[in-house]
C-alpha positions in Angstrom: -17.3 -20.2 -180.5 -16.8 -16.2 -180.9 -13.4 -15.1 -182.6 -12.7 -13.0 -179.5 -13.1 -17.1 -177.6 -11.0 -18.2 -180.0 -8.3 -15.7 -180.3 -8.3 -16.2 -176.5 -7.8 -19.8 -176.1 -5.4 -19.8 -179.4 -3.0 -18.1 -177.1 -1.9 -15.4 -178.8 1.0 -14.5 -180.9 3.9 -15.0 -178.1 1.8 -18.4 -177.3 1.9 -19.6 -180.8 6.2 -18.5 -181.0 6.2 -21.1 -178.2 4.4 -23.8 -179.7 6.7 -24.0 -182.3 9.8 -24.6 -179.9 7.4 -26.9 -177.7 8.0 -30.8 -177.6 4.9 -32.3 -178.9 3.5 -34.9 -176.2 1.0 -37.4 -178.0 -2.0 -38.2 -175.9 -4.0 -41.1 -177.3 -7.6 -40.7 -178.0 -10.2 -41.7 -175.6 -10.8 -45.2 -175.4 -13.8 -45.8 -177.6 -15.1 -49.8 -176.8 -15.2 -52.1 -179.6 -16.1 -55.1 -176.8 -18.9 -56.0 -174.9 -19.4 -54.5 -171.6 -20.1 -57.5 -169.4 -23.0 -57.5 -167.4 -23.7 -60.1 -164.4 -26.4 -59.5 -163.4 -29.6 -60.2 -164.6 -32.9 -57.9 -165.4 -35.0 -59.7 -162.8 -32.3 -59.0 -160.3 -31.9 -55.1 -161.5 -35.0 -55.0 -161.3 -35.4 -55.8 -157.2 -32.5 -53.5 -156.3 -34.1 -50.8 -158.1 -37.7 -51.3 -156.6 -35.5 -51.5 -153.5 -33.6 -48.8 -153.7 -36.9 -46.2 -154.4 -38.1 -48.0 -151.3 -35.3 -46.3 -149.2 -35.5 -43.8 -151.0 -39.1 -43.1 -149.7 -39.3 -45.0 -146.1 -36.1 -44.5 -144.8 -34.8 -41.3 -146.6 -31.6 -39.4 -146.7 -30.0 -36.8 -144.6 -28.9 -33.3 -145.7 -27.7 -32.2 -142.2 -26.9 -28.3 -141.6 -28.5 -27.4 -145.2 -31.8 -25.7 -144.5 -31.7 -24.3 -148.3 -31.5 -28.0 -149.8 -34.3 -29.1 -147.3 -36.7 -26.2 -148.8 -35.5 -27.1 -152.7 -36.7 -30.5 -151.8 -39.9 -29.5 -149.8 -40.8 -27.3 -153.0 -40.1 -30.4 -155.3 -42.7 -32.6 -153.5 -40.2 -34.8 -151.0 -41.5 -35.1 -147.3 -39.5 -33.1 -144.8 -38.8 -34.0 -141.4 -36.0 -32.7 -139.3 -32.9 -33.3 -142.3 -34.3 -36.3 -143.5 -35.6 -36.4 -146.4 -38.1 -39.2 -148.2 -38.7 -38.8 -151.7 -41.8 -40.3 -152.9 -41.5 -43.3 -155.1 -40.4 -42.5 -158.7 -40.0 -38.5 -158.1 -35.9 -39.0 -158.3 -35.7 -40.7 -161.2 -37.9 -38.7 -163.1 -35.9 -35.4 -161.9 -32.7 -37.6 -162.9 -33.8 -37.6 -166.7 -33.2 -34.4 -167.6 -29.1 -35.2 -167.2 -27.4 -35.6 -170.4 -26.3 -39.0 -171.5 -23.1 -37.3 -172.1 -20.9 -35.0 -172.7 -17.9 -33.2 -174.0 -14.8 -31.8 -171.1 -12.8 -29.4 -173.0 -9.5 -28.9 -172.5 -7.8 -24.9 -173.0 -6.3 -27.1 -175.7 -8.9 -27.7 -177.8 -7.0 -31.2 -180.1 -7.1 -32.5 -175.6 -11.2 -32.1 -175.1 -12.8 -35.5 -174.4 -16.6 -36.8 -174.4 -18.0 -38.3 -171.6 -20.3 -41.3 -171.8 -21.4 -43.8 -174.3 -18.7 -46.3 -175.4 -16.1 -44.0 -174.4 -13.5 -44.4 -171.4 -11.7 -41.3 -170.0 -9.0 -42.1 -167.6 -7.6 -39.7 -164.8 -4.8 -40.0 -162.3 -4.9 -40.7 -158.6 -6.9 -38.4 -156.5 -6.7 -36.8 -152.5 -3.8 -39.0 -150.9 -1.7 -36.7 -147.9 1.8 -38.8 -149.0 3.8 -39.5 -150.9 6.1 -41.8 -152.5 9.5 -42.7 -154.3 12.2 -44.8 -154.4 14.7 -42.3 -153.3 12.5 -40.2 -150.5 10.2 -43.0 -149.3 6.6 -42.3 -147.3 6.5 -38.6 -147.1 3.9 -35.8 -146.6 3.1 -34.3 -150.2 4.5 -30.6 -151.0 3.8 -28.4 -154.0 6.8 -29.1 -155.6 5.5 -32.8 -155.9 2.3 -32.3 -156.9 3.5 -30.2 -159.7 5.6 -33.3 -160.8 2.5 -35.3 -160.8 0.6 -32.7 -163.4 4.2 -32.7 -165.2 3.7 -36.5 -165.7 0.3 -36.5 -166.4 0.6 -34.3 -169.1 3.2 -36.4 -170.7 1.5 -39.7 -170.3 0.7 -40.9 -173.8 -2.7 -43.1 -172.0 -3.9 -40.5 -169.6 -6.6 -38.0 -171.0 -6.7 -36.0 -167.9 -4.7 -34.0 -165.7 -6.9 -34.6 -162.7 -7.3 -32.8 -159.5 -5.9 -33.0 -156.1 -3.3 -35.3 -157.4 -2.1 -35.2 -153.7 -2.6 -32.5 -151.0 0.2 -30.4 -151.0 0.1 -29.8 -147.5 2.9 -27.1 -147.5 0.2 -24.9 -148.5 -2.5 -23.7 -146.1 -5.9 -25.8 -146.8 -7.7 -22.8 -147.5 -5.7 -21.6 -149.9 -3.9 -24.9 -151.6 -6.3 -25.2 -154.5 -5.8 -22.5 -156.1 -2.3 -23.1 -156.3 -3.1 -26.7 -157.7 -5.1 -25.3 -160.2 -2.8 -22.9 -161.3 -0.7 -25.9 -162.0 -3.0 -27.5 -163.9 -4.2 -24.7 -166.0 -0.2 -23.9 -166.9 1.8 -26.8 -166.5 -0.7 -29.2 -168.2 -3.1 -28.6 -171.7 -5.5 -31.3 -170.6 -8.6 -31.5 -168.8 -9.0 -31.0 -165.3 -11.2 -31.1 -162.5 -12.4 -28.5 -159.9 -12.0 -28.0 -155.8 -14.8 -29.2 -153.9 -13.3 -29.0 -150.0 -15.9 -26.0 -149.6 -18.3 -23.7 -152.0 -16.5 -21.3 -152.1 -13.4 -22.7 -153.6 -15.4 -24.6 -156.0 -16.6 -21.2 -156.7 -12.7 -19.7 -157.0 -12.5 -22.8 -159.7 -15.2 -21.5 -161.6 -13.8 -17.8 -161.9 -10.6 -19.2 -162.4 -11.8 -21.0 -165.7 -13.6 -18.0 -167.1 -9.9 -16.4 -167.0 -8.4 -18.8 -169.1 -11.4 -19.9 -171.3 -13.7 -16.9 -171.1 -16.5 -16.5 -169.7 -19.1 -16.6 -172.4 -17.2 -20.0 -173.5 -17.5 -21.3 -169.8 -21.8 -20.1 -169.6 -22.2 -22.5 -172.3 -19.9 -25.2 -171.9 -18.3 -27.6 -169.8 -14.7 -27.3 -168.4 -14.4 -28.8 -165.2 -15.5 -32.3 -164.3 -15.4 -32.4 -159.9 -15.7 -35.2 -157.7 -18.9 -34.9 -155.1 -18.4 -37.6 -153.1 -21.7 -39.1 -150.4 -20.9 -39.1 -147.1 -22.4 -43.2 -146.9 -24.7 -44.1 -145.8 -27.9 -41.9 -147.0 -25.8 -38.5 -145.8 -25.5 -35.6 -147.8 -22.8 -33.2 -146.1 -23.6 -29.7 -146.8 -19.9 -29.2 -148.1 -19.8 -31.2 -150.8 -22.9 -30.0 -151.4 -22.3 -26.9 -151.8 -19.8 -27.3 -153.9 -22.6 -29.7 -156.5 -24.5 -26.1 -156.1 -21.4 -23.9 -157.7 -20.7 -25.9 -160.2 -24.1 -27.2 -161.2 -25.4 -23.2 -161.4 -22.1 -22.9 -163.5 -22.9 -25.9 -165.8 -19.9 -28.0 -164.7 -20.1 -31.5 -164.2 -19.9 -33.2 -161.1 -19.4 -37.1 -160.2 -22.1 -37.9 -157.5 -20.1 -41.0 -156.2 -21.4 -43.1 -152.9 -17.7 -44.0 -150.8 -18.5 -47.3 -149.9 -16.6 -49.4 -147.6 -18.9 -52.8 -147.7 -19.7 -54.1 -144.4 -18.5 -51.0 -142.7 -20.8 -48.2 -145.2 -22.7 -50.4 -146.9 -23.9 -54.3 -146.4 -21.8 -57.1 -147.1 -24.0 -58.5 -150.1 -23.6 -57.3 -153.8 -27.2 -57.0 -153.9 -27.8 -54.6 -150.5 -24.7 -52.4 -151.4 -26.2 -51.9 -154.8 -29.2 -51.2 -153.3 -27.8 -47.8 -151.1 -25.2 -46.9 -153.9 -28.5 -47.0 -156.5 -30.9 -44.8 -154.1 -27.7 -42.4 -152.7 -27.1 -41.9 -156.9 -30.2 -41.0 -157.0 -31.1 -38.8 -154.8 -27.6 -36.8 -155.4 -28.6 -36.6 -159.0 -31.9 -35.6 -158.8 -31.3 -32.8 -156.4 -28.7 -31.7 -159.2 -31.8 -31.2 -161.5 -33.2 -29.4 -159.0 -30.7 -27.3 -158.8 -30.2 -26.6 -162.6 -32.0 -29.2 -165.4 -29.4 -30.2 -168.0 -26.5 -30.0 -165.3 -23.7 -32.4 -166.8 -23.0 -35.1 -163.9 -21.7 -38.3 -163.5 -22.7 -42.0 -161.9 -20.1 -42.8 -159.3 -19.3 -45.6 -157.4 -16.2 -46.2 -155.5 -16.4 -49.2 -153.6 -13.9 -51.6 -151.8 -14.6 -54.4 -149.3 -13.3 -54.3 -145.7 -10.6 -57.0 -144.2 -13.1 -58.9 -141.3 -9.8 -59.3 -139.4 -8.3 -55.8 -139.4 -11.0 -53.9 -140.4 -8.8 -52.2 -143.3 -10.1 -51.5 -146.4 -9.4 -54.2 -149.2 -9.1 -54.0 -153.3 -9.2 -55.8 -156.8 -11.5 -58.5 -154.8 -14.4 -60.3 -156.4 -17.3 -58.9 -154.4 -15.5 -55.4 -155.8 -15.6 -56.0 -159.4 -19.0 -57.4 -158.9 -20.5 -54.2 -157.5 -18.5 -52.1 -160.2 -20.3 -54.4 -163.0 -23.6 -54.1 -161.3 -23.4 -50.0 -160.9 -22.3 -49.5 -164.5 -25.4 -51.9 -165.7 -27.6 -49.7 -163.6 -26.2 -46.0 -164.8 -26.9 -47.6 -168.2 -30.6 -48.2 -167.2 -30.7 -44.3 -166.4 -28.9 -43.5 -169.4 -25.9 -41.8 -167.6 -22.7 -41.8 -167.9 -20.9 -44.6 -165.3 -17.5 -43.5 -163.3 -15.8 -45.9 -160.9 -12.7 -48.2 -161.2 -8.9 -47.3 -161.1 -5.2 -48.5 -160.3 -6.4 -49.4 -156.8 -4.3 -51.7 -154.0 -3.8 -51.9 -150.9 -0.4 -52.4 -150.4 2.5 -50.1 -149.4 4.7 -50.3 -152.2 4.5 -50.5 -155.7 5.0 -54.7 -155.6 3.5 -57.7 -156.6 0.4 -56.7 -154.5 0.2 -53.6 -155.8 0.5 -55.2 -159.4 -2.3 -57.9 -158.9 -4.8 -55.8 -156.8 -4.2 -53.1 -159.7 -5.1 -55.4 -162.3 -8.0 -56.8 -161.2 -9.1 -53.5 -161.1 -8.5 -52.0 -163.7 -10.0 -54.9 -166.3 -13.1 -54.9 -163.8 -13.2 -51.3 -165.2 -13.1 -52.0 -168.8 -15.1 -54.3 -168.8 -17.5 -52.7 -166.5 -18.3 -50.0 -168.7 -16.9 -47.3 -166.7 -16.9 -43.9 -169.0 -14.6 -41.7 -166.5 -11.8 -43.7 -164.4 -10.6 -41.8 -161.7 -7.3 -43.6 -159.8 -6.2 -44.6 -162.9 -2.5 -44.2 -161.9 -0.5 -43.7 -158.9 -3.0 -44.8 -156.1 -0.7 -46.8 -153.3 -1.9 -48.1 -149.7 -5.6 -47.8 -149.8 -5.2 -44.2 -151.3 -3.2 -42.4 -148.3 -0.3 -42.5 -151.3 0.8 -41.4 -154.8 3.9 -43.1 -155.9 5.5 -41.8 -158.0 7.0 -45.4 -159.8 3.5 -46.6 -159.1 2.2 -43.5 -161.9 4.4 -44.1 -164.6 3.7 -48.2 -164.4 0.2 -48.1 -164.1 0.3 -45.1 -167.2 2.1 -47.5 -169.0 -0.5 -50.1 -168.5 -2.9 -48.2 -169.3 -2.0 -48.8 -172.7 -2.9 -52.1 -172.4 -6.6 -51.0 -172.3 -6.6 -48.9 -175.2 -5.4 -52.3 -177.5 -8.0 -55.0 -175.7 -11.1 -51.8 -175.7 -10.4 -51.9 -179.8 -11.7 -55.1 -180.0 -10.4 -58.0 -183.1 -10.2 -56.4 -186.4 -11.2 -58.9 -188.9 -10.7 -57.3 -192.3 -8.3 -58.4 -194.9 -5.3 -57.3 -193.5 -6.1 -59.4 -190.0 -7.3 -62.2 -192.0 -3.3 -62.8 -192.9 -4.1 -65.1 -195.9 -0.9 -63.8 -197.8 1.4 -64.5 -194.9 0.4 -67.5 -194.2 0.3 -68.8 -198.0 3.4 -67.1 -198.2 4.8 -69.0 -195.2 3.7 -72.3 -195.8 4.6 -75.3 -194.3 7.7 -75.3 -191.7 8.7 -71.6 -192.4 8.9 -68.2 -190.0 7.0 -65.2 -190.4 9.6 -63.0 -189.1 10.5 -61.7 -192.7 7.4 -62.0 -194.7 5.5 -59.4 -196.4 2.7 -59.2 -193.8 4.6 -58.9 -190.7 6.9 -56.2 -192.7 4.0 -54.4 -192.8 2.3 -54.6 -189.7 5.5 -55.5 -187.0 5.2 -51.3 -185.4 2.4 -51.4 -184.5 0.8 -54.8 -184.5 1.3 -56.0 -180.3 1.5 -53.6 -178.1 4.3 -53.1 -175.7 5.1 -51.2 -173.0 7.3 -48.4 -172.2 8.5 -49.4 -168.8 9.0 -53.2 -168.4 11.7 -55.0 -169.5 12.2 -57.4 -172.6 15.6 -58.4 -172.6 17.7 -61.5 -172.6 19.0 -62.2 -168.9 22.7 -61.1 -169.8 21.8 -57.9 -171.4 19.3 -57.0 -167.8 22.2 -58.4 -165.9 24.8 -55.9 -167.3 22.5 -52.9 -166.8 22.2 -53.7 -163.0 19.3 -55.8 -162.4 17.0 -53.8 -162.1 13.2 -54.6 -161.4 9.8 -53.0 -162.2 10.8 -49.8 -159.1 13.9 -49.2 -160.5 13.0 -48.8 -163.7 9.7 -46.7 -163.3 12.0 -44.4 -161.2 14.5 -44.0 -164.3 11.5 -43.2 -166.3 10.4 -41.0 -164.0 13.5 -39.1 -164.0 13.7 -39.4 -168.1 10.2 -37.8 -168.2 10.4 -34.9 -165.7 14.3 -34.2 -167.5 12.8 -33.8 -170.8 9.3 -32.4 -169.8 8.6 -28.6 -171.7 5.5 -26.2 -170.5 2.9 -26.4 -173.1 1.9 -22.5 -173.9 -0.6 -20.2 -172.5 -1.5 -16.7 -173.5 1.4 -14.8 -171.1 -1.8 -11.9 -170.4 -4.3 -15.2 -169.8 -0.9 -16.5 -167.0 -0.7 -13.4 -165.3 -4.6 -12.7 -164.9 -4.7 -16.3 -163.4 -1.6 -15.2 -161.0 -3.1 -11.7 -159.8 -6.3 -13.8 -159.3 -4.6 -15.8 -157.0 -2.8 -13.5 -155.1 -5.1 -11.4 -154.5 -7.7 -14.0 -153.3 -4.7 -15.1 -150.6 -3.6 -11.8 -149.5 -7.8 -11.5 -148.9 -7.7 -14.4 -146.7 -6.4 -15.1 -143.3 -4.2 -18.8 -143.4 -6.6 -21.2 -142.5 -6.3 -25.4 -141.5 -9.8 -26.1 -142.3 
């Protein structure tokens, strides 16, 4: 990095006079696994789905409807062209797909909040794209700006979350075609950690780009990565020409992009583990691969988002079986590409932050951890099939998150976790509660959380009774009361701000 890079992203002299008045937030380091990932499904079986899945790939095709460049990037790379579909010939793909790096490093303007992406290593980012809103004083609600800046408030001061995220809901007080820079704005200022990019149309991906080389420079953003932005397939086998566009920005710009199938089984995909695979394995490839073609070395992602559908209602369903089963067999096949995996999250169906919520949530997040998932987007917040972030629902799932971090670090067995002292010390019939050993270790040797309650019956009683809601709502308020802007360069704030107003005033208000 160049001393006029750093000097930038040091902040400057007023920036540093902040820092030291600044309350320091601690942010854990990314989950590194010291535990097995587990892995269902066989080689023999792996092996069918992707034989399978080139099979599509080259008989049935995909679609890149209303994208006549794309169509001539893949004519040129040796793919058969006919109308938008295109078949790529058996093996082309995943040959393109191997010049995508196995991973790679996000930084952060604050350089102590970067974080690598891939191998053993599990990044987790908050809820993503719902309209509403939630909390236990305003209810269902449609999102505003001044709630989404709460969100990127919270995310910055939750100890388990490494990113700030992205459309942590769409303020829709803001005109569409403007909103994003706005929410980027607040991620850039109210927030030092990673974020991630607009992708509603190219050229607001392309506004995120510019808006990064003000706050990192652009030299530093040329040759590195900054923004990590969703790309989601329009399943099955369709490849809108928005999103990508968007892949095109940011791919030309070096900035990563999850290429993530949005499956729905039975509804986008087939109701069998194996055919969903199938399509998520051949979209995933074909998404990557025309990333390559775009620009060889391109960071990106394998996503899978997938939930099962209710044969009854025909709603969406989470933290099923046949759900964690896909999510262990994608991550076992972006291993077998050597890419980084991204799927998983806090994800339930239900309408309030309950008992629902709490089981569906669970079942998805472990299924995550134990998946091998590298980048967990919904890790916090995501209520009623997505159309919500709750606000309670955040701070309990960031909580929880915690709970990862201590089961990833695996089962020490040194000297220390051996406990031979303690337990000679004990001996027969005695407590541990005062020996030498738990002395030493009692801080930090279970984890706990910061949210649910421990106490006797009596003591809960006399504070009101409250239950899991009420008390992610006080810790809500406690956070956002005690929450202090990190700093940023003021020259860096106000280039960012004439940016943005000068892109707006350029623009007519827009609802698409």
């Amino acid at each position: 990095m160049s001393e006029r890079i750093a000097r930038k992203r040091g902040g400057g002299g007023a920036a540093r006079r902040a820092a030291r008045q600044a309350v320091s937030f601690e942010t854990a380091p990314t989950i590194v696994r010291n535990i097995p990932n587990y892995e269902p499904i066989d080689a023999a079986t792996l092996d069918i789905i992707e034989r399978n899945a080139e099979t599509v790939l080259e008989e049935i095709g995909v679609s890149f409807p209303e994208n006549p460049e794309a169509l001539e990037i893949w004519r040129n790379a040796g793919a058969e062209i006919d109308g938008d579909r295109v078949r790529i010939p058996r093996g082309l793909a995943r040959e393109l797909c191997k010049t995508a790096p196995s991973q790679f490093t996000h930084h952060a303007r604050n350089p102590e909040r970067s974080v690598t992406i891939g191998g053993d290593n599990l990044v987790l980012a908050p809820v993503y794209g719902p309209p509403f809103v939630r909390d236990i004083e305003g209810g269902r609600r449609y999102a505003v700006m001044d709630d989404f800046e709460n969100f990127v408030r919270l995310g910055y001061m939750s100890k388990y979350l490494h990113l700030s995220g992205g459309t942590v809901c769409e303020p829709t007080d803001i005109t569409v075609n403007k909103r994003h820079l706005d929410m980027l704005l607040a991620h850039m200022t109210l927030s030092d950690k990673p974020f991630m990019g607009s992708v509603t149309e190219p050229s607001r991906a392309q506004d995120s780009v510019e808006m990064c080389e003000i706050l990192f420079g652009k030299d530093f953003v040329r040759d590195n990565t900054v923004m990590t932005s969703l790309i989601n397939i329009n399943s099955p086998l369709t490849f809108d020409s928005i999103m990508m566009g968007a892949l095109e920005v940011y791919a030309k710009a070096n900035q990563a992009c999850i290429i993530s199938p949005f499956i729905v089984g039975g509804a986008m995909a087939p109701v069998s583990v194996v055919g969903t695979l199938t399509q998520v394995l051949a979209e995933v490839l074909a998404g990557v691969a025309y990333s390559q073609l775009i620009r060889p070395g391109a960071p990106v992602i394998f996503g899978a988002f997938v939930a099962s559908i209710d044969m009854n209602s025909g709603a969406p369903t989470f933290g099923t079986p046949e759900s964690s089963q896909i999510l262990y067999g994608a991550g076992q096949l972006a291993r077998r590409l050597n890419l980084p995996f991204r799927s998983g999250g806090g994800l339930c169906g239900s309408k309030l932050p309950d008992a629902q919520a709490g089981y569906e949530t669970a079942n998805t997040l472990n299924a995550a951890l134990l998946g091998g998932v590298n980048f967990m987007l919904h890790a916090c917040g995501w209520l009623e099939g997505g159309l919500v972030a709750s606000f309670e629902k955040f701070v309990m799932d960031a909580d929880q998150l915690g709970a990862l971090h201590k089961m990833a670090a695996g089962i020490s067995n040194d000297e220390n976790a051996q406990a031979m002292s303690a337990i000679e010390e004990v001996g027969p019939g005695g407590h541990y509660l005062g020996c030498a050993h738990t002395q030493a270790n009692y801080q930090d040797a279970f984890w706990r959380s910061d949210v649910l309650d421990y106490k006797p019956f009596e003591t809960w009683q006399d504070e009101g009774s409250r239950d899991t809601e009420n008390l992610a709502a006080a810790k809500v308020k406690s956070l956002l009361a005690s929450y202090q802007q990190p700093p940023l360069d003021p020259e860096i704030e106000s280039k960012l701000r004439t940016y943005i107003a000068e892109k707006k005033s350029s623009l007519p208000d827009s609802l698409t």
